[in-house]
C-alpha positions in Angstrom: -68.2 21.3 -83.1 -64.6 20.9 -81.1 -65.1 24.3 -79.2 -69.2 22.2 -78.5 -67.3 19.3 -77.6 -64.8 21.0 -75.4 -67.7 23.0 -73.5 -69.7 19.9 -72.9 -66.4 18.3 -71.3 -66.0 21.4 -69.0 -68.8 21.0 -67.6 -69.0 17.2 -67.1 -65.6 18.1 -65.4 -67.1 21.0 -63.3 -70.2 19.2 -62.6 -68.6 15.7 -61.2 -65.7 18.4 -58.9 -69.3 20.2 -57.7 -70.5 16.5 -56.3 -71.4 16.7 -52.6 -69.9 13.6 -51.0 -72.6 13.6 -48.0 -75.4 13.5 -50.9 -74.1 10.7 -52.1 -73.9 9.2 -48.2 -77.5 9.9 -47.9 -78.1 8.5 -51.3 -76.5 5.0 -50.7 -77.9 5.1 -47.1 -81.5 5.6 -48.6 -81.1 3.0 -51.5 -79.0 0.1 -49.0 -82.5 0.5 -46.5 -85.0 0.2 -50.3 -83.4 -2.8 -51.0 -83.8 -4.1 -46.9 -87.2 -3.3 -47.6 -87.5 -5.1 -50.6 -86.5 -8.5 -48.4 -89.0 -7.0 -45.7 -86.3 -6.5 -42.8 -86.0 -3.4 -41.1 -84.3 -0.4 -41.9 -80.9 0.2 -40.1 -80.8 3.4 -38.3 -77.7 5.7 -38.7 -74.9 5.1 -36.4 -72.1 7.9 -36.1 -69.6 5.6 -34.7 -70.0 3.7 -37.7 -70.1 6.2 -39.9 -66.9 7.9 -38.6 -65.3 4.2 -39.5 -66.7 4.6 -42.5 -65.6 8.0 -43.5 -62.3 7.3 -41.8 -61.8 4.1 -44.1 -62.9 5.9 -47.4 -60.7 8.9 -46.3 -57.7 6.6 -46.1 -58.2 4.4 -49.2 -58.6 7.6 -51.1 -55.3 9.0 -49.8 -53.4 6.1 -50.0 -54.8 4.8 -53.4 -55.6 1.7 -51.9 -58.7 -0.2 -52.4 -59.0 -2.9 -49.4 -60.9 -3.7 -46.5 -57.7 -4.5 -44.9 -55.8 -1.1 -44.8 -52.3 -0.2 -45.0 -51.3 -0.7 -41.0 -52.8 -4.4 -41.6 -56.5 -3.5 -39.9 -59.7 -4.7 -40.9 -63.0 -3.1 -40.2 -63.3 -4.8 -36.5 -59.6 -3.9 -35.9 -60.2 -0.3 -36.7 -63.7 -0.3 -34.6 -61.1 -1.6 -31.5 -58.4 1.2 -32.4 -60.9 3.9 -33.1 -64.3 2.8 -30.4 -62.9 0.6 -28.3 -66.0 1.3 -25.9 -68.5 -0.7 -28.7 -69.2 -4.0 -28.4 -70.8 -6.1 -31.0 -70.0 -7.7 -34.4 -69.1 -5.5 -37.6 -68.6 -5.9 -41.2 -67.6 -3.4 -43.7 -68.4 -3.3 -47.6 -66.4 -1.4 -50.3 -67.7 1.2 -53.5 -65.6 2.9 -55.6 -65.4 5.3 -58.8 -63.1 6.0 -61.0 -65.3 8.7 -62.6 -68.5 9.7 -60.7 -71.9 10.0 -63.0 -73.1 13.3 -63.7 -75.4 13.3 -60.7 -74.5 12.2 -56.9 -77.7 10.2 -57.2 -76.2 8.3 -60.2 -73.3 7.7 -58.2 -74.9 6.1 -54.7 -77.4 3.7 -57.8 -74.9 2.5 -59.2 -72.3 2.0 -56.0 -75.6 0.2 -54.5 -76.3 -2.1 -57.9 -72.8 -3.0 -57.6 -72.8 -4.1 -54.2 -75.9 -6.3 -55.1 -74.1 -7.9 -57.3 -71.3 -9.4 -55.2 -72.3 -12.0 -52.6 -70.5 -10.8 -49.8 -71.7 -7.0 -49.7 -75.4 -7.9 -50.8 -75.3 -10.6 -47.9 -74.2 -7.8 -45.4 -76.9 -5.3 -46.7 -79.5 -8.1 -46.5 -78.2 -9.1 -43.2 -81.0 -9.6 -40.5 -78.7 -9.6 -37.5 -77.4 -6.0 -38.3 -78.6 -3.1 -36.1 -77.1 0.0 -37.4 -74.9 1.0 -40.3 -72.7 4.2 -41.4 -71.9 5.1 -44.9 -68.8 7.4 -45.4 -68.0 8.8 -48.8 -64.5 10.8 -50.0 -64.5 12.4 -53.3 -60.7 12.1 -55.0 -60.3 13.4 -58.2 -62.8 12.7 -60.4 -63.6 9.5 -58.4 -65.7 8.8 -54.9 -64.6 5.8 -52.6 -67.7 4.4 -50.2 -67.5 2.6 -47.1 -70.4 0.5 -45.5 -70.0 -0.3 -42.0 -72.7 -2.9 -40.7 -73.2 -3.7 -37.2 -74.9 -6.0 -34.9 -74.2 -3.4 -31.8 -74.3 -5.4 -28.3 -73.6 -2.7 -25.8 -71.2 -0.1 -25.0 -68.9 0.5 -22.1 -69.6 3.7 -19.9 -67.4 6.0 -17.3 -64.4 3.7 -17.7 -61.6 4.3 -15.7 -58.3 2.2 -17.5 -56.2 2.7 -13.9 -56.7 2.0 -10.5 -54.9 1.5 -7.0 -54.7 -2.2 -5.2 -57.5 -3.0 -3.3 -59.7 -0.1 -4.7 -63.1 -1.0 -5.9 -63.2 -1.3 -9.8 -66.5 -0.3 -10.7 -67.9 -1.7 -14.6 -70.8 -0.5 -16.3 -72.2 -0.9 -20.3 -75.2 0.8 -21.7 -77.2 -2.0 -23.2 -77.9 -1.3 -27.1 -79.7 -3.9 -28.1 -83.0 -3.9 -26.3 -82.3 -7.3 -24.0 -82.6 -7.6 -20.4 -79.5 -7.7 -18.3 -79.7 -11.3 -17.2 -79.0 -11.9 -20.9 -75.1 -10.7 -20.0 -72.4 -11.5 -18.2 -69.1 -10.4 -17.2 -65.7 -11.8 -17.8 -62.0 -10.8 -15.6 -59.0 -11.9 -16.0 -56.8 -10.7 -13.1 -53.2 -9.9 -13.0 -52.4 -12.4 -10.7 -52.8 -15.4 -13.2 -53.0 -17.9 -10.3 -55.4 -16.3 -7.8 -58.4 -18.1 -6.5 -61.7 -15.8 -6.7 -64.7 -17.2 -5.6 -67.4 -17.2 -8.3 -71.2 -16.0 -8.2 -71.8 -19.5 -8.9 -70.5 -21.0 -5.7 -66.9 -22.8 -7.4 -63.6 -21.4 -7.1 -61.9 -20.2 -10.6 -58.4 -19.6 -10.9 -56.8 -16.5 -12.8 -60.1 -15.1 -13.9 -63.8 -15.5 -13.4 -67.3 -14.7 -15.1 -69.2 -12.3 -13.0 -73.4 -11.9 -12.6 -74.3 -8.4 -13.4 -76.6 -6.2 -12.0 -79.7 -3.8 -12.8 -79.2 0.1 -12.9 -81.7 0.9 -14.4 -81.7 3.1 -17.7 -80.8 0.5 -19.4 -77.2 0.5 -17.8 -75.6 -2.8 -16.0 -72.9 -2.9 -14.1 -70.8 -5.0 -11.5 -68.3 -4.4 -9.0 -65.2 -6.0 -7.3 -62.0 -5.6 -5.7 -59.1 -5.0 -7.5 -57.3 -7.6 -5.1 -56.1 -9.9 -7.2 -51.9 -8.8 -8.0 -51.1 -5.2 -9.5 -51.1 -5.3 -13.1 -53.6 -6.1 -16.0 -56.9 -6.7 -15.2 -58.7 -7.6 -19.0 -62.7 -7.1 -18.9 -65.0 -8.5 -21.7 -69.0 -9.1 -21.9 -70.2 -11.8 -22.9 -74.1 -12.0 -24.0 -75.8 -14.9 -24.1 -72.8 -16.9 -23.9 -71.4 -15.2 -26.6 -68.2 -13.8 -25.4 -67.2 -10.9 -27.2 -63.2 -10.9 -27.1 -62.0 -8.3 -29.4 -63.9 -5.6 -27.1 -61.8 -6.3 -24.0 -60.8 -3.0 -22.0 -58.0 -3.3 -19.8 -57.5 -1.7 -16.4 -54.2 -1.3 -14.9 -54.1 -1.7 -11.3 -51.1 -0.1 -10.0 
């Protein structure tokens, strides 16, 4: 019977190291979108940003024996998104599984990772979350234990061909790659210049001072853009979107005009 017992062990042991940790990603990701359904919202699509945030968090928790959505260098998820994808803009929101010793079967795992998360407020409100657009689900096997990060987000837009330096006077040319499926007159654009007293003449007709909002413009592909002169001291020049009227400051990219 102890030789039975010890065999039986083994293999739980062998069985639980064997675990694929992208099984159990597609597992959760499958069951988070059943119980979407079951609210009749949308499924989120898979986002690789988001689940590179994802794996990147679990990855660290893991290593670190940490179990937090702030991590050790003070982040949270948003911070990370900034540090990490700087070129996203949109809201995010991260929720948190873990265990100590995973089930015999990966699909065990995600069910009961999921069931958990259904039962806390917060990470059932972000799975059930109609403004959400994409999500990534990382997973990192320690041990005999899994850690699983959900990264939610409402995903705006997404700078493209940014240049973080130019020369005085040069044109400084802005696009984003809209994500979200809303026209372009939906978004604006935000500059704060170096020179925090210059006088720029708005697109509205009034004189700001030290930084303006910007129109934007059309080109095509779902890509808007704007241009303007980088006239305005040498320095810092901060740019941010802002979509309907939201203005979305922890994405601002800075330029340094030299």
């Amino acid at each position: 019977i102890m030789r039975q017992l010890k065999i039986v062990i083994l293999f739980m042991f062998i069985s639980v190291l064997a675990l694929n940790a992208d099984a159990i990603e597609d597992e959760v990701f499958r069951l988070i979108n059943l119980e979407r359904s079951k609210a009749a919202l949308p499924p989120l699509p898979n986002n690789q940003r988001l689940h590179s945030l994802a794996l990147y968090h679990s990855d660290n928790m893991s290593k670190n024996k940490f179990f937090s959505n702030i991590d050790l260098d003070g982040l949270d998820s948003k911070a990370r998104q900034v540090k990490l994808y700087p070129e996203m803009v949109g809201n995010i929101s991260e929720s948190l599984g873990k265990l100590d010793v995973i089930p015999f079967t990966d699909k065990k795992a995600a069910e009961s990772i999921v069931k958990n998360m259904m039962s806390t407020p917060d990470s059932k409100k972000n799975i059930l979350d109609k403004n959400f657009n994409a999500m990534g689900v990382g997973a990192f096997k320690r041990g005999l234990g899994v850690y699983v990060t959900i990264t939610f987000a409402d995903i705006i837009a997404e700078s493209v061909d940014f240049k973080p330096k130019a020369k005085l006077n040069d044109d400084i040319n802005i696009k984003y790659r809209i994500l979200n499926k809303a026209a372009f007159t939906d978004f604006k654009l935000a500059v704060e210049m170096a020179d925090k007293e210059a006088r720029i003449a708005g697109d509205d007709g009034k004189t700001y001072i030290g930084k303006v909002i910007y129109d934007v413009e059309d080109m095509g592909n779902g890509i808007l853009g704007r241009t303007f002169k980088a006239e305005y001291g040498k320095g810092e020049y901060k740019i941010s979107i802002l979509y309907k009227g939201q203005h979305f400051l922890s994405n601002v990219r800075t330029i340094t005009v030299e």
